[in-house]
C-alpha positions as CSV (number, residue, x, y, z in Angstrom):
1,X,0.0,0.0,0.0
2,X,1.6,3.4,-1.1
3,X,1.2,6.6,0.5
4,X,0.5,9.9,-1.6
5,X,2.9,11.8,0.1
6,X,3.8,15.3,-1.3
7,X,6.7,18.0,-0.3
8,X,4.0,20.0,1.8
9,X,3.0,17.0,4.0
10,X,6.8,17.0,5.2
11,X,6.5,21.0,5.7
12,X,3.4,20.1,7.7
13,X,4.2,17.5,10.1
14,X,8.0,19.4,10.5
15,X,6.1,22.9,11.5
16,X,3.9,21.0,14.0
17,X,6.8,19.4,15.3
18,X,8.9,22.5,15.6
19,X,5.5,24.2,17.1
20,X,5.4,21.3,19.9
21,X,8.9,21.5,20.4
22,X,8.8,25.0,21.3
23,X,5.8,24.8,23.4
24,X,7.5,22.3,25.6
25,X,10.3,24.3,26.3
26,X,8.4,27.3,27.0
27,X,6.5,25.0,29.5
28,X,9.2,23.7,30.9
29,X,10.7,27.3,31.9
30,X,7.5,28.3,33.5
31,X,6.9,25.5,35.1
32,X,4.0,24.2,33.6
33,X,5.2,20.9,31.7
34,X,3.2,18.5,34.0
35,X,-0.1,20.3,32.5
36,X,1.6,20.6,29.1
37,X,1.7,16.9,28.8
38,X,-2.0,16.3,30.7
39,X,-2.9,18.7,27.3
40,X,-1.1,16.6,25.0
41,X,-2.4,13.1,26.6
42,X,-5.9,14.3,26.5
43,X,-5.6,15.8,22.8
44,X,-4.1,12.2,21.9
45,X,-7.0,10.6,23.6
46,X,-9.9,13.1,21.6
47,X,-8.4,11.9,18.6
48,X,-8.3,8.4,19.2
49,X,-12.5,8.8,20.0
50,X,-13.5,10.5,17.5
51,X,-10.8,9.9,14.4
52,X,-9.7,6.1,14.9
53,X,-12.5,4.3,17.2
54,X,-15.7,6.9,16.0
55,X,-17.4,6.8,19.4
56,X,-19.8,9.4,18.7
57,X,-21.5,9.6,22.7
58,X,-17.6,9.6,23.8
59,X,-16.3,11.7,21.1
60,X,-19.6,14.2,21.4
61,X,-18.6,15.0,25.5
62,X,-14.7,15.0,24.3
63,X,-15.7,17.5,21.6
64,X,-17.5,20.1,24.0
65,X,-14.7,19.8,26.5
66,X,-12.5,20.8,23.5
67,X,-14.5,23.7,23.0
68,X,-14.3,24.9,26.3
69,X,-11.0,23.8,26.7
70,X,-9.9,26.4,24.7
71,X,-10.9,29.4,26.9
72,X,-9.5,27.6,29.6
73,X,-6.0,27.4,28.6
74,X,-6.4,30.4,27.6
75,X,-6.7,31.8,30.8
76,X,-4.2,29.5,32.1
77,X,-1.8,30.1,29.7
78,X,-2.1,33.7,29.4
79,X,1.6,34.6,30.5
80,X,3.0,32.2,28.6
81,X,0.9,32.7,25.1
82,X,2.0,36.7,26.0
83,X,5.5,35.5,26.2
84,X,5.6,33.5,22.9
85,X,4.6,36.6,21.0
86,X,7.4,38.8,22.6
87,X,9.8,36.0,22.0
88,X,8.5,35.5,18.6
89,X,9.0,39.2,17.9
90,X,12.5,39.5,19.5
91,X,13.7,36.5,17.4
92,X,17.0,36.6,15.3
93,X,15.7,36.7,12.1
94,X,13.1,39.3,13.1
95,X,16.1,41.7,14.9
96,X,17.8,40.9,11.1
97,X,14.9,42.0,9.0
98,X,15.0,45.3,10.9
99,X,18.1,46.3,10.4
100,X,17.6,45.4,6.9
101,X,15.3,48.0,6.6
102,X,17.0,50.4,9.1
103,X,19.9,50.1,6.3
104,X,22.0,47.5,8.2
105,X,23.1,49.3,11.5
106,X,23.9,46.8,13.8
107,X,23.4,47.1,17.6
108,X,22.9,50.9,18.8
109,X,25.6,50.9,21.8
110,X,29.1,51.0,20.6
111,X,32.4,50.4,22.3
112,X,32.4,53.6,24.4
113,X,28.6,53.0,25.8
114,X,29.5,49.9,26.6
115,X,32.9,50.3,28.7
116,X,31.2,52.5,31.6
117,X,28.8,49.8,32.1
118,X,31.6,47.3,31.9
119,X,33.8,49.3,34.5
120,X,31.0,49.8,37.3
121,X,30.3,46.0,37.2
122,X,34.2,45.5,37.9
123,X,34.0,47.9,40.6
124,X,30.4,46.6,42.2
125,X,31.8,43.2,41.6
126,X,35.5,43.7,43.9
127,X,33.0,45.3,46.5
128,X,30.6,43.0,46.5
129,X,27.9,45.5,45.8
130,X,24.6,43.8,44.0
131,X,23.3,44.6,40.7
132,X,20.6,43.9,37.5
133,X,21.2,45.6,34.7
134,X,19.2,45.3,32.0
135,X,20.4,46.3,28.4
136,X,17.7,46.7,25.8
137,X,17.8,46.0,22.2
138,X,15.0,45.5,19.5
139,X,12.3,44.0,21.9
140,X,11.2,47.5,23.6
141,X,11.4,47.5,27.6
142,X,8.5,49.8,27.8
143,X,6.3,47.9,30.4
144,X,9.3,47.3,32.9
145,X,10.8,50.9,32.8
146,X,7.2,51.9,34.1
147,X,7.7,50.0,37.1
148,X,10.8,51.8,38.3
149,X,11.4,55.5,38.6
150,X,12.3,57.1,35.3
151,X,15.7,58.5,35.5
152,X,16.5,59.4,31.6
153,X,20.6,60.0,32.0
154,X,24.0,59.4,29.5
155,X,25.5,55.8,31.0
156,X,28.2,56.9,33.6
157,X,30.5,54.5,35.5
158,X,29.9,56.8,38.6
159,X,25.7,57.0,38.1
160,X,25.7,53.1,37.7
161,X,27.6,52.5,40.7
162,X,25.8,55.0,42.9
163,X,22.2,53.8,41.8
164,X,23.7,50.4,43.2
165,X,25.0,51.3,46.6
166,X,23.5,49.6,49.3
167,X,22.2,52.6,50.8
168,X,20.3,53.6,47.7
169,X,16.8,53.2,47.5
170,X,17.1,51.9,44.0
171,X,19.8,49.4,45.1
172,X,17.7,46.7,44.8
173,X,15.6,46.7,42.1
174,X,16.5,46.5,37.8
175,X,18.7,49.1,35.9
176,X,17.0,49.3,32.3
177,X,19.5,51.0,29.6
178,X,17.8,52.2,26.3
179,X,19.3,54.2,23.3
180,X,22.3,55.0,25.2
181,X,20.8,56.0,28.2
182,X,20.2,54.8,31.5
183,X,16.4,54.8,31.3
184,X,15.1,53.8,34.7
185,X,16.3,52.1,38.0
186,X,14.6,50.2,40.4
187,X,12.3,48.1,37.8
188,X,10.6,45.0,38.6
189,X,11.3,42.0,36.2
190,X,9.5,38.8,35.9
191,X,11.1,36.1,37.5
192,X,12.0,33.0,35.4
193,X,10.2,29.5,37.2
194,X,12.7,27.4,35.7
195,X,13.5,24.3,37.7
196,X,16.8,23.6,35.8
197,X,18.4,27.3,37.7
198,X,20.6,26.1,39.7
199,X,20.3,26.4,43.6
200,X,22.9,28.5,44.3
201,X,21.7,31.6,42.2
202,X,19.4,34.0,43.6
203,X,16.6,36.0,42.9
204,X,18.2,38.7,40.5
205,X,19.3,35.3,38.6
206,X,16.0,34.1,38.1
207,X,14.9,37.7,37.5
208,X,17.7,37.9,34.8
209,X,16.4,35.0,33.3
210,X,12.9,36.0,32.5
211,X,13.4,39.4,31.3
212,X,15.8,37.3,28.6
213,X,13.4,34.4,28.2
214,X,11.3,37.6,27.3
215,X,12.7,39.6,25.3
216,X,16.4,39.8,23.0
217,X,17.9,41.8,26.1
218,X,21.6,41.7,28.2
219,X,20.7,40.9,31.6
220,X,23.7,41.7,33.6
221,X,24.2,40.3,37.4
222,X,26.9,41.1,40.1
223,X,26.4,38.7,42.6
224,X,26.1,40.4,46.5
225,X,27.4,37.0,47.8
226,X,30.1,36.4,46.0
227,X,31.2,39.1,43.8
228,X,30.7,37.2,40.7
229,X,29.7,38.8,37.0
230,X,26.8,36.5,35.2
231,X,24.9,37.8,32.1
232,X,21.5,36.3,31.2
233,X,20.8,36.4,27.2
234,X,18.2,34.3,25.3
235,X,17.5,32.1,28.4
236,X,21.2,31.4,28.8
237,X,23.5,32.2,31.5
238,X,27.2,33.4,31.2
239,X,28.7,32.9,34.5
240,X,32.1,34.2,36.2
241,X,32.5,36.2,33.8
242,X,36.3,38.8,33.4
243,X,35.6,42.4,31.9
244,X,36.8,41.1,28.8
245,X,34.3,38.4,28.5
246,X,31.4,41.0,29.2
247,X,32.5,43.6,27.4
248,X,32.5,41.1,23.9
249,X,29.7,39.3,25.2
250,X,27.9,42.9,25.7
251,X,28.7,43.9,22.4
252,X,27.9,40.7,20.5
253,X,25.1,41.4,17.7
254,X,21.7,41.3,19.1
């Protein structure tokens, strides 16, 4: 028996695949995967009623929880269908096609925007003095900068570590840098549920991690325990990191 299998079938089942893949790791770093495979188990089970076996009493009740299954997950899912859009807006290719039509400029901050940021974390980091900051890039940071107190100055090594000293008031919250300023301080980020975090790293870690499971941004962290430099990007840390290591990892093309 022969199959009438066309090029479009293997598009088909590959962008379903790549579409479940996907969905399972955002599930996974919110959380959620127990419920993402209850979801898949019962969609397996609908089809077998009402595609292979034709139970139509069975199939009738699994087709109206389907229905309403919908809005459910909806409301369940609402963070994490909110996050798939930003991510799917932040991509790669999407950061690519806009610079194509921006005329190719690459990332906004250049060598000497970069250095001052580079310097206070050196600085914060031999004092052991904690820090977030969060460097934006195409995905726009508008939402978390409203959260902190606007403070709309040039990047200065001095400003950065000053915001950050432990008798601030804006010690302990995010830095959010935006066209070569330093748009806000003391911003609240969304913190990454991620079981495979390790212990050992703290809440700005895990708040470094969702604002770049969010969004295309630098999230940079100098550790209060220990003095350490980590940068969060695309869901991946950098840990221990020396200045020159952040300052190429800072520049990298976002």
């Amino acid at each position: 028996m022969f199959f009438n299998v066309s090029i479009k079938d293997f598009i088909d089942v590959l962008l379903v695949a790549l579409l479940l893949y996907y969905t399972y790791k955002l599930m996974k770093a919110s959380g959620s995967i127990k419920i993402f495979v209850g979801v898949l188990i019962f969609l397996m089970m609908w089809v077998v009623v009402t595609q292979v076996l034709e139970m139509k009493l069975l199939g009738s009740i699994f087709d109206t929880l389907m229905n309403v299954g919908v809005i459910v997950l909806i409301v369940l899912f609402q963070e994490e269908i909110r996050r798939f859009l930003l991510t799917l807006g932040s991509y790669r290719h999407i950061g690519i096609l806009a610079r194509f039509f921006r005329g190719g400029k690459k990332s906004e901050l250049q060598h000497e925007d970069i250095m001052p940021v580079v310097m206070a974390c050196m600085s914060m980091s031999k004092q052991k003095v904690g820090a977030l900051i969060v460097i934006e890039h195409s995905a726009p940071l508008d939402d978390i900068v409203r959260t902190g107190d606007v403070i709309d100055a040039a990047i200065n090594q001095r400003l950065i570590e000053n915001i950050f000293f432990k008798n601030s008031p804006l010690h302990d919250g995010a830095m959010i840098i935006s066209k070569k300023r330093i748009k806000a301080a003391g911003c609240i980020l969304p913190v990454s549920h991620d079981l495979d975090i390790p212990k050992e790293l703290g809440l700005r870690h895990r708040a470094a991690m969702g604002i770049s499971q969010q969004s295309d941004a630098h999230a940079i962290i100098v550790s209060e325990e220990t003095g350490g430099i980590s940068v969060a990007y695309r869901g991946q840390f950098y840990l221990r990191l020396s200045a020159e290591e952040l300052e190429s990892l800072l520049t990298k093309e976002a």
